[in-house]
C-alpha positions as a Markdown table, in Angstrom:
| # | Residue | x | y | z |
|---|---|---|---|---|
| 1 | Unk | 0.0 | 0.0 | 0.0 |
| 2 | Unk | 1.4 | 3.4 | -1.3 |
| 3 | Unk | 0.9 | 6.2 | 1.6 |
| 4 | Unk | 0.6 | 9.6 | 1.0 |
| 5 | Unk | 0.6 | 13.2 | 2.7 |
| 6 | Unk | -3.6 | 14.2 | 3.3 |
| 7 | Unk | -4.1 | 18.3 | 3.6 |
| 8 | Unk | -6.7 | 19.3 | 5.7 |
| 9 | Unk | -8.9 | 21.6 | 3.4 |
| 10 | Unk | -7.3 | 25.4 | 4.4 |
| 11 | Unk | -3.6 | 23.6 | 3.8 |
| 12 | Unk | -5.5 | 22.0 | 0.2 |
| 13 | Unk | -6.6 | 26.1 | -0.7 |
| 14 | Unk | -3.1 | 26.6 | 0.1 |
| 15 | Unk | -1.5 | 24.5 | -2.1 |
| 16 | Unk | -4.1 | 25.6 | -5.1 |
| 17 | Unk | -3.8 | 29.2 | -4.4 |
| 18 | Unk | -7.3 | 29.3 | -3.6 |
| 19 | Unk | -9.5 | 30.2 | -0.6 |
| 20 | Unk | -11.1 | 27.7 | 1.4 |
| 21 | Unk | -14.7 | 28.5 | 0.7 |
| 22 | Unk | -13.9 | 27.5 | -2.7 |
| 23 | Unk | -13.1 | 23.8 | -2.0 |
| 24 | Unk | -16.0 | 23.8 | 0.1 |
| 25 | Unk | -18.2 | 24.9 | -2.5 |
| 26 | Unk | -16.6 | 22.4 | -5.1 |
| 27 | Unk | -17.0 | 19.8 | -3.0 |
| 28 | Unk | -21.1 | 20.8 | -2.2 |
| 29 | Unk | -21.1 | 21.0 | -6.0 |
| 30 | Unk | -19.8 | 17.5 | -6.7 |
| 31 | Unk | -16.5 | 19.3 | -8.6 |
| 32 | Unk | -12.6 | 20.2 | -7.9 |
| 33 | Unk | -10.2 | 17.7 | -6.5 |
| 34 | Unk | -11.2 | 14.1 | -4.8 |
| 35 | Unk | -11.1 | 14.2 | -1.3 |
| 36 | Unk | -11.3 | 11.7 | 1.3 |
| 37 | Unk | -13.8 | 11.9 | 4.6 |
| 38 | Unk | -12.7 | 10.9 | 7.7 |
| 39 | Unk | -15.6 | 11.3 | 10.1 |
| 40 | Unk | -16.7 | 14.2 | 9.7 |
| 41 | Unk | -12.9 | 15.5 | 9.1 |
| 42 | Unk | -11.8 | 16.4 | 5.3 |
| 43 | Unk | -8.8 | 15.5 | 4.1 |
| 44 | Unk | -6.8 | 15.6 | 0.5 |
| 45 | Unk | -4.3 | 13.7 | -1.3 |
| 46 | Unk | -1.5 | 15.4 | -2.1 |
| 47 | Unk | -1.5 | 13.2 | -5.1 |
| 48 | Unk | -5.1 | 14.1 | -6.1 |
| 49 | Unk | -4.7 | 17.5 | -5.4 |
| 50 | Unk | -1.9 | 17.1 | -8.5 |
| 51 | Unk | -3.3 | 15.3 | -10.9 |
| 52 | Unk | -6.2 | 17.9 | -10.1 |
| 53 | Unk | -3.9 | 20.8 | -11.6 |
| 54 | Unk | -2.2 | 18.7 | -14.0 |
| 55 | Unk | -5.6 | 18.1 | -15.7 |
| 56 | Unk | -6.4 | 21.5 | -15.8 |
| 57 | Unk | -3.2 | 22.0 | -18.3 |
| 58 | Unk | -3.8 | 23.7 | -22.2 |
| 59 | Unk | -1.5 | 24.3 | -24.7 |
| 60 | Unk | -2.4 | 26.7 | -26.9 |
């Protein structure tokens, strides 16, 4: 089994440049990165969170 850092959501917005209240609203909306629930705690994989931006690459 392959183990890998989780971000707590503000630590996530971090890491994305982005605010918190946006991963919370992506995640109400059923878009943005995977994330994993533990309990009522939410948690991301550092290794979703870049295959999240690396999807999101264009070449123009």
């Amino acid at each position: 089994m392959q183990t890998t850092s989780l971000l707590n959501p503000v630590e996530a917005a971090r890491f994305l440049a982005l605010s918190p209240k946006t991963l919370a609203r992506w995640r109400w909306a059923g878009k943005g990165p995977k994330y994993i629930k533990l309990g009522s705690a939410v948690r991301y994989s550092m290794d979703e969170l870049a295959a999240f931006v690396g999807a999101g690459e264009v070449q123009s």
